[in-house]
N, C-alpha and C positions, 0 to 999 in steps of 0.2 A: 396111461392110467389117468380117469378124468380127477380132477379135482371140484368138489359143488363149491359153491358160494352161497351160503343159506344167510337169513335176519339171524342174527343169533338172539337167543332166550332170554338175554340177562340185558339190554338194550336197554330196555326201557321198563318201568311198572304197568302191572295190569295184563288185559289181553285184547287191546287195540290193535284193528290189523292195519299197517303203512301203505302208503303209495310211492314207489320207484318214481321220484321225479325227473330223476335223468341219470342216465347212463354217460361218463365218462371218458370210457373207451370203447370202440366199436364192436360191432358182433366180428366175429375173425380176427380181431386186431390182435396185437403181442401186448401181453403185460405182463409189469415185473412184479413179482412178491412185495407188497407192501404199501404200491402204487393205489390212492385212490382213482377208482374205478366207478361207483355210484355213489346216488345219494336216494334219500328216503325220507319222507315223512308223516310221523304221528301225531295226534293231536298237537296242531303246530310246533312241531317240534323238528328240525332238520335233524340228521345223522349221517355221516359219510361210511361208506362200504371199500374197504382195502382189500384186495389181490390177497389168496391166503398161498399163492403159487405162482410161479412163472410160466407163461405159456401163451395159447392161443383162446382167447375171449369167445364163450358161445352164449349169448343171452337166449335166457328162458322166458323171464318175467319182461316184457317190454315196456318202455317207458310209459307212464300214468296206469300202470294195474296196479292192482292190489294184491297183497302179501301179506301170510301172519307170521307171526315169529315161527322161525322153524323151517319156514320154505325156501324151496330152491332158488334164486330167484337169475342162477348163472351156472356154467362150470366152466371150468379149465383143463386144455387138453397138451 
């Protein structure tokens, strides 16, 4: 069962959409629940993205796209 990794809703004010500055861990890689994993940026504002599961790393969103709140931008399998 996959697990998504979405921007969650409550991040930040407004309805600015982020840029995936870097990914953390690799596409396929193992990651642990809780493990920062990405980071993001809004109006110059960083935010790191933690692992909501253990497993195997499939990115969606690749590094320097853009993302709104809400979106997928990973899962975990």
């Amino acid at each position: 069962m996959a697990t998504d990794i979405t921007i969650p809703s409550d991040l930040w004010d407004g309805d600015e959409e982020c840029v995936v500055t870097a990914w953390l861990a690799s596409d396929g890689g193992k990651v642990t629940e809780g493990a920062l994993i990405a980071e993001i940026m809004t109006a110059k504002v960083q935010y790191e993205i933690t692992a909501p599961a253990t497993g195997t790393l499939h990115i969606v969103k690749a590094q320097d796209e853009v993302a709104a709140k809400g979106d997928v931008i990973g899962t975990i399998t």
